[in-house]
LUMVEX-571730 format. One line per 10 residues: for each residue x, y, z of C-alpha. Coordinates in Angstrom, 2 decimals, always signed. Layout:
N
X Y Z  ...
This chain:
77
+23.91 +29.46 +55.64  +24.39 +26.29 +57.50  +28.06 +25.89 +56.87  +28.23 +29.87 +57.49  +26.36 +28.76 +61.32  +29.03 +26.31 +61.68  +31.83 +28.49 +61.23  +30.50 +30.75 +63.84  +29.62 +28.21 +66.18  +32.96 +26.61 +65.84
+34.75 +30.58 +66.24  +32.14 +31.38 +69.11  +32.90 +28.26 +71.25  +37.06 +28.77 +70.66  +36.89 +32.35 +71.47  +34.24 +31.72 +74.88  +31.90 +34.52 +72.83  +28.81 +34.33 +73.95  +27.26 +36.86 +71.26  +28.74 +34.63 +68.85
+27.29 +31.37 +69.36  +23.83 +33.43 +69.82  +24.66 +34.60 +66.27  +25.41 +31.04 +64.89  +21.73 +29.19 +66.66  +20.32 +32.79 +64.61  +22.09 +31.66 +61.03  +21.13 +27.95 +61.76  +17.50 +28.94 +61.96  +17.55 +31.53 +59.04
+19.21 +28.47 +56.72  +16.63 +25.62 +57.97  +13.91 +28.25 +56.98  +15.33 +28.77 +53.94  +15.75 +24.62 +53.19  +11.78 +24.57 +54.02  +10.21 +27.21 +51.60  +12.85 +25.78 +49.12  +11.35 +22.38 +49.72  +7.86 +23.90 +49.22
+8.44 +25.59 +46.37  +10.03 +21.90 +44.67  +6.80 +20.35 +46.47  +4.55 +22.87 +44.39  +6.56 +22.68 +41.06  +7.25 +19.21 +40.48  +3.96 +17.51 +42.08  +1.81 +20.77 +42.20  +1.36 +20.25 +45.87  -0.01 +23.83 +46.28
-0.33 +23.14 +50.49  +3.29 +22.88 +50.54  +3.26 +26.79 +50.80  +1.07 +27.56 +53.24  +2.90 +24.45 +55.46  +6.43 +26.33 +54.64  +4.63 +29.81 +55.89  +3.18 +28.20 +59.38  +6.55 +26.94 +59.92  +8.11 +30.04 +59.63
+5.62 +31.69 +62.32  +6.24 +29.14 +64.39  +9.54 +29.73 +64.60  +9.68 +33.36 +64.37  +6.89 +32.77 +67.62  +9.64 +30.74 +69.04  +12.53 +33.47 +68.96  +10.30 +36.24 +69.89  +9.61 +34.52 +73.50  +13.37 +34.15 +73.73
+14.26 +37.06 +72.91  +11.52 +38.69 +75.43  +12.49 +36.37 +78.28  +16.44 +37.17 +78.00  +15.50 +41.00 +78.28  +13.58 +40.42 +80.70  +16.38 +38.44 +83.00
């Protein structure tokens, strides 16, 4: 996912595509919330650090908090 954010980043900024480089901060997210429940899960397997979880879970609200406000205050513009 990140390398996949990259590549449209890198496309998105060469081609002036504005929908594009949306797309790639979108993938960026989706693969750093990804890294974090995979972290949890190694946290909760290996040193049966069962509040790794519920940390990986409050982090994805937060962010899926955090793209919900932007994506009400562009439509809103």
């Amino acid at each position: 996912m990140l390398a996949l954010a990259y590549g449209k980043s890198t496309t998105g900024r060469a081609l002036r595509n504005r929908v594009l480089r949306t797309e790639a901060r979108v993938t960026l997210i989706d693969g750093l919330l990804a890294i974090s429940v995979l972290i949890s899960l190694v946290l909760n397997a290996a040193f049966g650090w069962w509040g790794a979880d519920p940390l990986a879970a409050l982090v994805i609200v937060y962010y899926g908090i955090r793209e919900g406000r932007t994506a009400l205050e562009e439509a809103s513009v």
